[in-house]
KOLPAPA-340541 format. One record per residue: residue number from 1; residue in three letters; x, y, z of N, C-alpha, C in turn. Coordinates in Angstrom, 2 decimals, decimal comma, always signed. Example, Ala and Ser with C-alpha at 12.3 -4.5 7.8 and 13.67 -1.06 7.14 Angstrom:
# residues 2
[1 'ALA' [+13,19 -5,69 +7,80] [+12,30 -4,50 +7,80] [+13,20 -3,30 +7,80]],
[2 'SER' [+12,85 -2,25 +7,08] [+13,67 -1,06 +7,14] [+12,90 +0,03 +7,87]],
***
This chain:
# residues 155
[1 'UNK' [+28,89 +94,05 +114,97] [+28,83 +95,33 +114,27] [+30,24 +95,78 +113,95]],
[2 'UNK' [+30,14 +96,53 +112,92] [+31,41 +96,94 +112,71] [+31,53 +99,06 +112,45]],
[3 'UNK' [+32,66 +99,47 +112,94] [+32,76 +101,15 +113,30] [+33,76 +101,30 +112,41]],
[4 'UNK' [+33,37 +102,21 +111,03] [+34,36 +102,59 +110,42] [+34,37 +104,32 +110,33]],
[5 'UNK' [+35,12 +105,31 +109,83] [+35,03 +106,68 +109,52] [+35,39 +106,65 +108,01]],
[6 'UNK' [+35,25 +107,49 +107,34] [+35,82 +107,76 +106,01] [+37,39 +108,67 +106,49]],
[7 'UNK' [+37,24 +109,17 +107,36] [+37,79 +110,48 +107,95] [+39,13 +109,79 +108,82]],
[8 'UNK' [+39,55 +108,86 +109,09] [+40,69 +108,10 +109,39] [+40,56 +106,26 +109,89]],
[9 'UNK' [+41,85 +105,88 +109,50] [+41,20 +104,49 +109,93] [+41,94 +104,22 +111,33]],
[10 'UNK' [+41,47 +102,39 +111,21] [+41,70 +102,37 +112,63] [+42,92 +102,79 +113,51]],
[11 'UNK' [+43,44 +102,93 +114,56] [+44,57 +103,34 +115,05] [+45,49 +104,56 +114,13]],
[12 'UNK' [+44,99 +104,75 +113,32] [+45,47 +105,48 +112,95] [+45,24 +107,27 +113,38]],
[13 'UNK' [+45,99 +107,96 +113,01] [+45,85 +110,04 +113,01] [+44,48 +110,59 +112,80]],
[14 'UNK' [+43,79 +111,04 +114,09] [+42,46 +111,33 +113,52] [+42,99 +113,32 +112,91]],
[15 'UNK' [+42,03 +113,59 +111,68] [+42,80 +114,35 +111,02] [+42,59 +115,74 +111,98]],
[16 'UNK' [+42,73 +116,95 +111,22] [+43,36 +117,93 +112,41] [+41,99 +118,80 +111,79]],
[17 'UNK' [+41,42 +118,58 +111,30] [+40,28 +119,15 +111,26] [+38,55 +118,69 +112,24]],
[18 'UNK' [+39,53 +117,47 +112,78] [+38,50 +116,84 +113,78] [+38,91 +116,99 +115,20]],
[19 'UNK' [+40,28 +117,92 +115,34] [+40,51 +118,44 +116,79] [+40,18 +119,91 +116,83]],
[20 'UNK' [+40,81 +120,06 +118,64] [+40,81 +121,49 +119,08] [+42,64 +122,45 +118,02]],
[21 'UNK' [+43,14 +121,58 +116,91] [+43,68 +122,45 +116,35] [+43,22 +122,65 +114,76]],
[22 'UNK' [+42,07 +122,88 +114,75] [+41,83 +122,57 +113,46] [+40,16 +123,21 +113,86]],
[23 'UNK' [+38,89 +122,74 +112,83] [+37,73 +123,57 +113,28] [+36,55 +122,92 +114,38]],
[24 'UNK' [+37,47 +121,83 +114,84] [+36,89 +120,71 +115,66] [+35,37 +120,27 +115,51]],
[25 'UNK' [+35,48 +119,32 +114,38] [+34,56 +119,03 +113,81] [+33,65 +117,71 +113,96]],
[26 'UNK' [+33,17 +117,17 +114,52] [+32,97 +115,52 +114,55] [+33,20 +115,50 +113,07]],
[27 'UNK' [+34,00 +114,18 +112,95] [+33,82 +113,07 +111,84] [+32,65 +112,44 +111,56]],
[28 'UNK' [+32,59 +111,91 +110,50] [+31,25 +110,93 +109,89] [+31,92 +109,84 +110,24]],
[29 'UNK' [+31,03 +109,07 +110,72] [+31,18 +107,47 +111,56] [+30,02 +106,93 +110,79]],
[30 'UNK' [+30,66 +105,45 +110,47] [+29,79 +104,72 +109,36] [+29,41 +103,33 +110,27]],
[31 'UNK' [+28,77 +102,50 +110,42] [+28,61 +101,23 +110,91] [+27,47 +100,15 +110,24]],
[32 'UNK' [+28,00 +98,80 +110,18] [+26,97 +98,06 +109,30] [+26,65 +96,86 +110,90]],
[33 'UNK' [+25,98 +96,26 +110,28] [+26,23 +94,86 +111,17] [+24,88 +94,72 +112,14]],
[34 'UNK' [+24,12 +96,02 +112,71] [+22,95 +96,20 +113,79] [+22,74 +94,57 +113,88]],
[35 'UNK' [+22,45 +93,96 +114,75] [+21,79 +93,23 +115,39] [+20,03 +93,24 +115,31]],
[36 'UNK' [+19,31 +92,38 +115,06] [+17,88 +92,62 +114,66] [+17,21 +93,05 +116,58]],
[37 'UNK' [+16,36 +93,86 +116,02] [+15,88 +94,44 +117,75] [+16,52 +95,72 +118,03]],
[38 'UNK' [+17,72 +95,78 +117,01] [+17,94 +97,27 +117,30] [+16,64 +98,82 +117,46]],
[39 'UNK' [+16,86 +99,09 +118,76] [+15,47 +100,45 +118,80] [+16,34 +101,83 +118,93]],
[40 'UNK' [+18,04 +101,46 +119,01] [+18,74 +103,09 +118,56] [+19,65 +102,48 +118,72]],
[41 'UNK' [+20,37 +103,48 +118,98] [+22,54 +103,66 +119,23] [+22,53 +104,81 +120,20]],
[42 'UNK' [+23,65 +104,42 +120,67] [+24,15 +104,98 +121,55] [+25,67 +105,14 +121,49]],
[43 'UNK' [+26,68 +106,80 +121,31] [+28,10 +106,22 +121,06] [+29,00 +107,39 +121,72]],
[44 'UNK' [+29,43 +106,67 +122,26] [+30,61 +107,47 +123,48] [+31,51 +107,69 +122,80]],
[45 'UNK' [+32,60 +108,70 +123,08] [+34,07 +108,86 +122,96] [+34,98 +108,78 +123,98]],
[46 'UNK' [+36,29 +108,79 +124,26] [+37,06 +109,26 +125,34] [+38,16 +109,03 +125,14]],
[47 'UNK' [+39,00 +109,78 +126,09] [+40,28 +109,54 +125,90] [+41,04 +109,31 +127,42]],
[48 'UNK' [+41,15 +107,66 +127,63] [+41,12 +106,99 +128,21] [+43,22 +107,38 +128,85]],
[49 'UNK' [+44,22 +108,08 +127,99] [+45,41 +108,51 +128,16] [+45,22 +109,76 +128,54]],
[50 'UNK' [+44,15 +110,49 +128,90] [+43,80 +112,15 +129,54] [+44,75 +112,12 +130,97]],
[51 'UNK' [+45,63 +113,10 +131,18] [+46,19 +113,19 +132,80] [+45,51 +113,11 +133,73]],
[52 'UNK' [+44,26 +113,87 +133,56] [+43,57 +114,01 +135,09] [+42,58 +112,41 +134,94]],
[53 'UNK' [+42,72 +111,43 +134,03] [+41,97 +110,30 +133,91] [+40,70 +110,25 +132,66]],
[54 'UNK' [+40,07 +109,76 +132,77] [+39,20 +109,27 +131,36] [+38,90 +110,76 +130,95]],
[55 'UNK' [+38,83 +111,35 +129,68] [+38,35 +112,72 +129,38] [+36,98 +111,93 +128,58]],
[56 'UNK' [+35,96 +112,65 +128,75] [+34,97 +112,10 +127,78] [+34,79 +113,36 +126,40]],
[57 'UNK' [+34,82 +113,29 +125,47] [+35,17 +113,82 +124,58] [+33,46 +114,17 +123,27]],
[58 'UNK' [+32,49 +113,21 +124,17] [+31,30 +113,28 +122,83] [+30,35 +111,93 +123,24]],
[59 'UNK' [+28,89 +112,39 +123,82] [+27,95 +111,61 +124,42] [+27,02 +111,45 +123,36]],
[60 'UNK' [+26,13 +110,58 +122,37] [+25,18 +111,05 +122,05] [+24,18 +109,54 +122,12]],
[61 'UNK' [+23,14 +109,55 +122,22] [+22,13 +108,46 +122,23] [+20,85 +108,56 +121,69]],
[62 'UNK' [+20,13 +107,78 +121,73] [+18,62 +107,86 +120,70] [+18,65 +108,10 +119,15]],
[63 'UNK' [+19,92 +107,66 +118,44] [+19,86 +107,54 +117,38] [+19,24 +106,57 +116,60]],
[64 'UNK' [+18,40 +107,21 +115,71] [+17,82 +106,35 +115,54] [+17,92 +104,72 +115,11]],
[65 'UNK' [+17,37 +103,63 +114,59] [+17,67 +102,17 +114,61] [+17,47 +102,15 +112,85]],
[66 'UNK' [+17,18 +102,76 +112,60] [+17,10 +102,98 +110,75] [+18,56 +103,82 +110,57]],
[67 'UNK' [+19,60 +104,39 +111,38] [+20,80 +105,04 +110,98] [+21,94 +103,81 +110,62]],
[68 'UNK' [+22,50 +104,12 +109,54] [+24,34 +103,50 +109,26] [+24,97 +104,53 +109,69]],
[69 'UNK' [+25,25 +105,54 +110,32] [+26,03 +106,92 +110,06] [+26,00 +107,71 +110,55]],
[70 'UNK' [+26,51 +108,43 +111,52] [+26,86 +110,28 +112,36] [+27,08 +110,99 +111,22]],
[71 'UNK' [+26,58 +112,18 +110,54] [+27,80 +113,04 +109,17] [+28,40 +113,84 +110,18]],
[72 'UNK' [+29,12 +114,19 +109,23] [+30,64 +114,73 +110,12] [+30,01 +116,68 +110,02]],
[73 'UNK' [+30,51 +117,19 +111,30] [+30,23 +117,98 +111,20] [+28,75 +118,46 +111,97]],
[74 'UNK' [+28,25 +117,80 +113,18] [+27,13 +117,86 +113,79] [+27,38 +119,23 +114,79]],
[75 'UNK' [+26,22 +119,42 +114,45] [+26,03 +120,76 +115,19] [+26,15 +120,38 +117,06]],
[76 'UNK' [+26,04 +121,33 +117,73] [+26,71 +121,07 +119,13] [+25,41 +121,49 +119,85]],
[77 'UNK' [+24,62 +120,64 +119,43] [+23,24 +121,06 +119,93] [+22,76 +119,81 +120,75]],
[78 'UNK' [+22,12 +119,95 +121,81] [+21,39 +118,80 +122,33] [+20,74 +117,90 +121,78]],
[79 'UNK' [+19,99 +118,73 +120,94] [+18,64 +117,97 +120,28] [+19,16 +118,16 +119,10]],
[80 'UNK' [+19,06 +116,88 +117,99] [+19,19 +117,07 +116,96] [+18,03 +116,48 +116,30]],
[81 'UNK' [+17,74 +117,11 +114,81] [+16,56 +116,58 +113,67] [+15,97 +115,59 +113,64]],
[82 'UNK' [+16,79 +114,18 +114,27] [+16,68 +113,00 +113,58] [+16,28 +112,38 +114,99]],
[83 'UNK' [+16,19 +113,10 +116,38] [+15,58 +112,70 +117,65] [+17,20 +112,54 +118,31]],
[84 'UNK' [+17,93 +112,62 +117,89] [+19,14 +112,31 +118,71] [+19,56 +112,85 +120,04]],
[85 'UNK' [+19,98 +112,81 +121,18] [+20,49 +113,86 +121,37] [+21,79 +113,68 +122,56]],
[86 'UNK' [+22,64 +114,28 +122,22] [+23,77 +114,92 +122,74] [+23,94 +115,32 +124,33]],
[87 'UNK' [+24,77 +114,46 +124,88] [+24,92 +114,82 +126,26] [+26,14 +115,93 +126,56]],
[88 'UNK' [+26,52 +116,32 +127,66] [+27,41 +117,10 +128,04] [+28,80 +116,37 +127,97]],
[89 'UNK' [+29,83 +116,93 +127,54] [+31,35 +116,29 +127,52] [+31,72 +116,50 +128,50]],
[90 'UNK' [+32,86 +116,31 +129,30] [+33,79 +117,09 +130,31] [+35,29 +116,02 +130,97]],
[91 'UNK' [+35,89 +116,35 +131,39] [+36,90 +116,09 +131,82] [+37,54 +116,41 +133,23]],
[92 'UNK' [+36,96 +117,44 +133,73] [+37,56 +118,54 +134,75] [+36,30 +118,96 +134,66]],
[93 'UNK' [+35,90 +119,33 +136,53] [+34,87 +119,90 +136,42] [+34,58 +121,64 +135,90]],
[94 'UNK' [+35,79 +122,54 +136,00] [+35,55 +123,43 +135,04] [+35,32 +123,12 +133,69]],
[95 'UNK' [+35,45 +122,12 +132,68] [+34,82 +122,09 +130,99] [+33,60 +121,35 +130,83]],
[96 'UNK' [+32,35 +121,51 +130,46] [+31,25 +120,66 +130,57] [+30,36 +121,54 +129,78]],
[97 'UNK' [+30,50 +120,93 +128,31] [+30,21 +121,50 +127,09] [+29,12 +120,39 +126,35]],
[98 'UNK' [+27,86 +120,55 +125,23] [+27,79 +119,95 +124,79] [+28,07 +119,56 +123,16]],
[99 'UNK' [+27,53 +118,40 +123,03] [+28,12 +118,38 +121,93] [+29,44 +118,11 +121,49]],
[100 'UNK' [+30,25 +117,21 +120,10] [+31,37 +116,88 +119,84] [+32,46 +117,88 +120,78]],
[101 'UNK' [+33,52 +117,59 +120,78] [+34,54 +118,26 +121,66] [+36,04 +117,52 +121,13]],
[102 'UNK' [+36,73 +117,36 +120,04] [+37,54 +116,92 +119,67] [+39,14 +116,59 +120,39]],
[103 'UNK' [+39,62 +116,03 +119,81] [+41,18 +115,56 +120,87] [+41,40 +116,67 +120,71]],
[104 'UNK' [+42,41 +116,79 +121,88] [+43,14 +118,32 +122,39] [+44,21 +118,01 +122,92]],
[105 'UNK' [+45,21 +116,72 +123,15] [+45,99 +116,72 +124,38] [+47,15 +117,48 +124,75]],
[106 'UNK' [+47,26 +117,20 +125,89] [+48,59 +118,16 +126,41] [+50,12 +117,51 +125,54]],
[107 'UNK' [+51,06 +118,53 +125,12] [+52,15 +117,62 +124,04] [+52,48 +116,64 +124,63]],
[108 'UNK' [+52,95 +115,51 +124,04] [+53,50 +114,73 +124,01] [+53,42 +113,32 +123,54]],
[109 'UNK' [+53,11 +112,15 +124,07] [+52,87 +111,08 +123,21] [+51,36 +111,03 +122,77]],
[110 'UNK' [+51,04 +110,04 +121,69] [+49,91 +110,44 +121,26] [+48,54 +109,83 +122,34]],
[111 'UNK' [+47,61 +110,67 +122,17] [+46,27 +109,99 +123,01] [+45,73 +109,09 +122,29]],
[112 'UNK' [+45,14 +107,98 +122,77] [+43,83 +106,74 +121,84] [+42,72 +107,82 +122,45]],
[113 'UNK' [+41,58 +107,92 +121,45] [+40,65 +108,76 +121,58] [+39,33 +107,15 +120,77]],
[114 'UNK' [+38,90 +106,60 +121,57] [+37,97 +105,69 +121,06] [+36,51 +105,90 +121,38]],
[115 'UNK' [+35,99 +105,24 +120,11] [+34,88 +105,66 +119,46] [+33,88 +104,59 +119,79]],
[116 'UNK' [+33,02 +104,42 +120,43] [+32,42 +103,02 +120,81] [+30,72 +102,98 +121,16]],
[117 'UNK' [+30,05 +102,72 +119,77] [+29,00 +102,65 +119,18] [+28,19 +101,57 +120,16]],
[118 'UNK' [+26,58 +101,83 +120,68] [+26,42 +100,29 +121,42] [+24,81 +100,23 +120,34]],
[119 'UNK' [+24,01 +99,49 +120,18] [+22,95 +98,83 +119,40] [+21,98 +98,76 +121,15]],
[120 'UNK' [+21,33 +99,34 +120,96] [+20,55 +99,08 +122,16] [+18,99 +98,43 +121,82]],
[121 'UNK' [+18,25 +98,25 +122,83] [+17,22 +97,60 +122,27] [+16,35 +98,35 +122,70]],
[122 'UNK' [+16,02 +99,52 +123,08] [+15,29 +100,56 +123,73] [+15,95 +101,97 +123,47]],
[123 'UNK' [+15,04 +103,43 +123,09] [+15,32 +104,30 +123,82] [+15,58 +104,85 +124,76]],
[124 'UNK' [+16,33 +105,56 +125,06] [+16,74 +106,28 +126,44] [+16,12 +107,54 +126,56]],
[125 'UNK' [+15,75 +107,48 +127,78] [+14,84 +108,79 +128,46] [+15,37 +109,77 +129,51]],
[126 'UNK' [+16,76 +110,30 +128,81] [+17,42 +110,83 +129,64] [+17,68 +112,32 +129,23]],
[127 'UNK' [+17,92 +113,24 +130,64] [+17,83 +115,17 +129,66] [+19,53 +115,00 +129,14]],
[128 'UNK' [+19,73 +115,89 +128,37] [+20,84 +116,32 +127,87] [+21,93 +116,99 +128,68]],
[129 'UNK' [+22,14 +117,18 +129,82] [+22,71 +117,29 +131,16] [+23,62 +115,87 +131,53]],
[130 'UNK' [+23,01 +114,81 +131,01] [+23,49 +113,99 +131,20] [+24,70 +113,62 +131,00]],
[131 'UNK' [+25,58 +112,71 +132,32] [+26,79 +112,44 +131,94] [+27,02 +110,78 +131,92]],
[132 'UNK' [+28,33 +110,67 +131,15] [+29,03 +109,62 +130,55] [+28,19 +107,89 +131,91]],
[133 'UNK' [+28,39 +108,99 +132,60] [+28,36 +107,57 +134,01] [+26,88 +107,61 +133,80]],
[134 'UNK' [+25,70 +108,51 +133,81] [+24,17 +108,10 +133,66] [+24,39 +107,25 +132,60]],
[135 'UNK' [+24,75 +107,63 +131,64] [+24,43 +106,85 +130,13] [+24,71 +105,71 +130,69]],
[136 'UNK' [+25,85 +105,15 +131,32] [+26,17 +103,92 +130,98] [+25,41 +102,91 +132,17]],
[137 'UNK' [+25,09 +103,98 +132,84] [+23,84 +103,26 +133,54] [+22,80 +102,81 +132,85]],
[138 'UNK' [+22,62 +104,00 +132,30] [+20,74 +103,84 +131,32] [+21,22 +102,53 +130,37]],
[139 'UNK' [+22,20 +102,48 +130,20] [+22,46 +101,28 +128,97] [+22,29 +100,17 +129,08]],
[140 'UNK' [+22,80 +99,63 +130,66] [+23,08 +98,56 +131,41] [+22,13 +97,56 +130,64]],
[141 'UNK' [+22,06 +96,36 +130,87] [+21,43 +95,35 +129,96] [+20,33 +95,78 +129,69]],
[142 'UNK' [+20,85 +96,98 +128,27] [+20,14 +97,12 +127,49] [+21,02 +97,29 +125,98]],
[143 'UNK' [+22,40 +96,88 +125,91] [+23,22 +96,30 +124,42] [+23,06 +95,23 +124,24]],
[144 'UNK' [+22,85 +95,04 +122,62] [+22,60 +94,09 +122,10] [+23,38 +93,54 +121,42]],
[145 'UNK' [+24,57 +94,84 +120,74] [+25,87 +94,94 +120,47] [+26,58 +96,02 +120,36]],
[146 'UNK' [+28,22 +95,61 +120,14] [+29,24 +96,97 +120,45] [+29,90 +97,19 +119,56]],
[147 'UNK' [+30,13 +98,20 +118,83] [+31,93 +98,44 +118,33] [+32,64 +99,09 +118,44]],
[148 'UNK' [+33,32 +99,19 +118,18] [+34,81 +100,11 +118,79] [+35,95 +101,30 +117,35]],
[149 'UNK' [+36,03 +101,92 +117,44] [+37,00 +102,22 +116,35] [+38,21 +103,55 +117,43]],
[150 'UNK' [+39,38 +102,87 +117,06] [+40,28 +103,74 +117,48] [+40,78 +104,68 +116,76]],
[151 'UNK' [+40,78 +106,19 +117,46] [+41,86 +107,05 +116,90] [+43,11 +107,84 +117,61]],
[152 'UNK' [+43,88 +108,26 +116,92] [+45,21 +108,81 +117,66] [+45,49 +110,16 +117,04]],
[153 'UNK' [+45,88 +110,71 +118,23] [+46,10 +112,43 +118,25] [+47,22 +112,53 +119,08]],
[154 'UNK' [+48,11 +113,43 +118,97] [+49,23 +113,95 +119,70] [+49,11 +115,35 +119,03]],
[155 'UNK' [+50,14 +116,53 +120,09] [+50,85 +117,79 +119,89] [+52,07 +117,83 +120,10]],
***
């Protein structure tokens, strides 16, 4: 499979309208490639250069297996239209928000904030409470395939 955005490319500046300085927006994420057997997606964020350690930045799963595409700009809702839904972000146990949550880092060199799409072969039956570590339980040999797209943010 392959993870592209319209909204920046790889390694490259994710733009400032997709952070906490700007209207922190998810980007539209495009992907071709599914694997046959695909029954959804599943696609994490994080920012793996966070001080206090991995920040997770944007959970969502049960997308559907007929999608190429996130549009940019998803509401910060659990449940979305299309059956999707959105787990809790957090970093620190004071922030635990749902829904997109864009780079924010503390100044200095830039953060990798990666984007990493999985093709699963099943739905997941999990509440929206859910965190980064359930998901990747619920996932466990259940990818069929992965991709990855990097972005970079600094202050």
């Amino acid at each position: 499979m392959q993870l592209t955005s319209p909204a920046f490319k790889e390694r490259a500046r994710i733009p400032k309208p997709h952070t906490c300085d700007g209207a922190n927006v998810s980007p539209r994420l495009d992907w071709t490639g599914a694997p046959a057997g695909t029954n959804s997606f599943a696609l994490i964020m994080d920012d793996p250069d966070a001080p206090p350690g991995t920040w997770v930045h944007w959970t969502v799963w049960n997308v559907p297996a007929s999608a190429t595409s996130l549009a940019e700009g998803l509401p910060k809702d659990a449940d979305l239209a299309d059956g999707s839904r959105q787990g809790r972000v957090y970093g620190v146990k004071e922030f635990s928000k749902t829904g997109y949550w864009g780079p924010c880092p503390p100044p200095g060199k830039p953060h990798r904030y990666i984007f990493r799409l999985h093709a699963l072969d099943c739905a997941l039956d999990l509440p929206a409470s859910t965190n980064r570590f359930q998901l990747d339980a619920a996932m466990k040999g259940r990818i069929l395939a992965s991709a990855e797209l990097v972005g970079l943010y600094s202050r």
